[in-house]
N, C-alpha and C positions, 0 to 999 in steps of 0.2 A: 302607268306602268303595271304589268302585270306577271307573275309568277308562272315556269314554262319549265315542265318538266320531261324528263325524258328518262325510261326505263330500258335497260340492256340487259339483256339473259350475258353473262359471264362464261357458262359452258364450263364449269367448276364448282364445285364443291368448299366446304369449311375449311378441306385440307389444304386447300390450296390459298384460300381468302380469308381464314376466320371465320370467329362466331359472326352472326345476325348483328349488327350496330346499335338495332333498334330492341332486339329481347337475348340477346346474348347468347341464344341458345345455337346449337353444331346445326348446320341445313347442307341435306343432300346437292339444292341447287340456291345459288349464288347469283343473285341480280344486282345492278349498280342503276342508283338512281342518282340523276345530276339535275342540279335544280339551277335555273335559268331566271336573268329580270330582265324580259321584253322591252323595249323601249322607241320609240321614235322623235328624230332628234328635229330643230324646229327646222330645218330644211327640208324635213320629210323622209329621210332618211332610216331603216329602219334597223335594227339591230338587235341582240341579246349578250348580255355580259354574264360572265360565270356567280354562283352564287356561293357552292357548297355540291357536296354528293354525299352519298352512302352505301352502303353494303350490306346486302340485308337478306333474308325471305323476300318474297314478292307481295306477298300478303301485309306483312309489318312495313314495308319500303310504302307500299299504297296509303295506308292508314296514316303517315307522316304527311300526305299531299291533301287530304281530306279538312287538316284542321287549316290548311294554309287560307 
């Protein structure tokens, strides 16, 4: 299994979303990262199940998928 992420521009700002999840700070622009665990099941079958997300900079949201 393997870890599958996925980044969204939000098209919003802190006022509307909050601080950054990952450094707290106010960000003009607002990304959502949703973290995924790939899998394939023994019929072959293949899927992803939800893991987690966040809300963040695009920069700090990246740096979270780096250590994975």
């Amino acid at each position: 299994m393997k870890t599958v992420y996925r980044l969204t521009a939000t098209k919003g700002s802190s006022e509307k979303y909050g601080a950054c999840e990952c450094c707290g700070r106010m960000a003009d622009s607002i990304y959502h990262l949703t973290r995924y665990r790939a899998y394939t099941t023994n019929a072959g079958k293949q899927g992803m199940s939800y893991l987690s997300d966040a809300f963040g900079h695009k920069n700090c949201l990246a740096k979270t998928t780096e250590a994975a």
